[in-house]
C-alpha positions in Angstrom: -1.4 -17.2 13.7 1.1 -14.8 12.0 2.5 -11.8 13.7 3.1 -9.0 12.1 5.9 -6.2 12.1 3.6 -3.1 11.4 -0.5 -3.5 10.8 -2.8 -0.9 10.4 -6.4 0.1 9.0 -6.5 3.5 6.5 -10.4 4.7 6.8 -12.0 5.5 3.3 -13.0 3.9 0.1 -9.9 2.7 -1.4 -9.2 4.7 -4.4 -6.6 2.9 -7.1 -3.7 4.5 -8.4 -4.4 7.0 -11.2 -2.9 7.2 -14.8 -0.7 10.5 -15.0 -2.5 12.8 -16.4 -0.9 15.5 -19.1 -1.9 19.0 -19.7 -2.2 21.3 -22.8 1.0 22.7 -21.9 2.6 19.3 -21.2 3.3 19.3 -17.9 2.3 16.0 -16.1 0.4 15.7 -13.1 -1.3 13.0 -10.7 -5.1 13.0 -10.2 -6.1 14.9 -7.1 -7.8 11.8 -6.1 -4.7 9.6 -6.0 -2.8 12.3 -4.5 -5.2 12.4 -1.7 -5.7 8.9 -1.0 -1.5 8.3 -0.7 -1.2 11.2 1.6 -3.8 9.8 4.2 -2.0 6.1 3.7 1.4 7.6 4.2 0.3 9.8 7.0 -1.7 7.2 8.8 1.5 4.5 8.2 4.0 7.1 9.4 1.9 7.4 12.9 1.4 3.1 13.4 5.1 3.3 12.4 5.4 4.9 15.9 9.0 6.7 14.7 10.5 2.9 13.4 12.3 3.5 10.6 11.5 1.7 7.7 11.8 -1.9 7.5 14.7 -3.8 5.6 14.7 -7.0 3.9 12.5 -8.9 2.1 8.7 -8.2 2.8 5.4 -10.4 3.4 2.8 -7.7 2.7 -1.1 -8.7 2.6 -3.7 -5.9 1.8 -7.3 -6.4 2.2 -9.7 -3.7 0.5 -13.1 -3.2 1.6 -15.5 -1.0 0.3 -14.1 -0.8 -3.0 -15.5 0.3 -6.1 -16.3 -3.7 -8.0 -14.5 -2.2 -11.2 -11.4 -0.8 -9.7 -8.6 -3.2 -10.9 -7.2 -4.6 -7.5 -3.6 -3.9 -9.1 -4.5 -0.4 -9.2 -5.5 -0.6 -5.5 -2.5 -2.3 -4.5 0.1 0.3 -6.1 -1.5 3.3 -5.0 -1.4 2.0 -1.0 2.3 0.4 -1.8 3.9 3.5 -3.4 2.1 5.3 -0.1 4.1 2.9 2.2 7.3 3.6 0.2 10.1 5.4 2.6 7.8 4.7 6.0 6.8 1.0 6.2 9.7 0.0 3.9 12.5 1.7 2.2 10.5 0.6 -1.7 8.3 -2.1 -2.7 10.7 -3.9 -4.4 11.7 -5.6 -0.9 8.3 -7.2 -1.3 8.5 -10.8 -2.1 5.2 -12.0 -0.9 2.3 -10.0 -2.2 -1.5 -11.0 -1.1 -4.3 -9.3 -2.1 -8.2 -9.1 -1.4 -11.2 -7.3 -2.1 -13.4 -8.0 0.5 -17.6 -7.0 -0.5 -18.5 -7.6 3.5 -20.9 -4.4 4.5 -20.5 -5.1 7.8 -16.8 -3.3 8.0 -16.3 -0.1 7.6 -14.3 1.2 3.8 -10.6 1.0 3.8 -7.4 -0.9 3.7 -5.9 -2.9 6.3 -2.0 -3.5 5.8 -0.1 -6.2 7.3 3.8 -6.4 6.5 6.1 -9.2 8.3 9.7 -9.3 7.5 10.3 -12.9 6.2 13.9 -14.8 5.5 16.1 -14.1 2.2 15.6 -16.3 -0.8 18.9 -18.1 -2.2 20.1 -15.6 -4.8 17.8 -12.8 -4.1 19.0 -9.5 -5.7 16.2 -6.6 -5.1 15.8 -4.5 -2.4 17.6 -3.4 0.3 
């Protein structure tokens, strides 16, 4: 079994990352929704972070979505709990070099995310990242 360096579970239908939007006067903007949804990721990460500071390195990160909408593109998921994570679980998701992803249907657990990130070993050559 894998342990992992930070794991927690964000309550709520997963909502994906949404498009900017642009108004009539040309100011852009990101939906409420999205806005909403990254604030309780961040704000839930930052507390099972238990004042760590973000993790270095290269990343292992694994998300499983359940309760998500069927249509919701799981890329779209992904981004919107990732750029949440950004500056409290890691430093920026380009330290991730391991990216799993699932959308799980199972009724039987309640909607949300759960997020698992282990630190794993440099690749020969690797650039990205801190």
């Amino acid at each position: 079994m894998t342990e992992w360096d930070f794991e927690c579970f964000v309550d709520g239908r997963p909502i994906p990352k949404g498009r900017p939007r642009v108004t009539k006067a040309g100011r852009t903007y990101t939906p409420s929704r999205t806005v909403i949804w990254e604030g309780n990721v961040s704000l839930l990460a930052k507390i099972a972070m238990k004042g760590r500071p973000p993790m270095e390195g290269p990343l292992k990160v694994y998300l499983s979505f359940f309760g998500a909408r069927s249509n919701a593109d799981l890329d779209n998921l992904a981004k919107a709990v990732l750029d949440a994570c950004n500056g409290t679980v890691f430093h920026d998701d380009r330290q991730i070099d391991d990216l799993r992803l699932m959308r799980c249907a199972l009724t039987e657990f309640p909607a949300g995310v759960r997020i698992r990130v282990r630190r794993i070993a440099p690749r020969a050559g690797r650039t990205g990242g801190r």
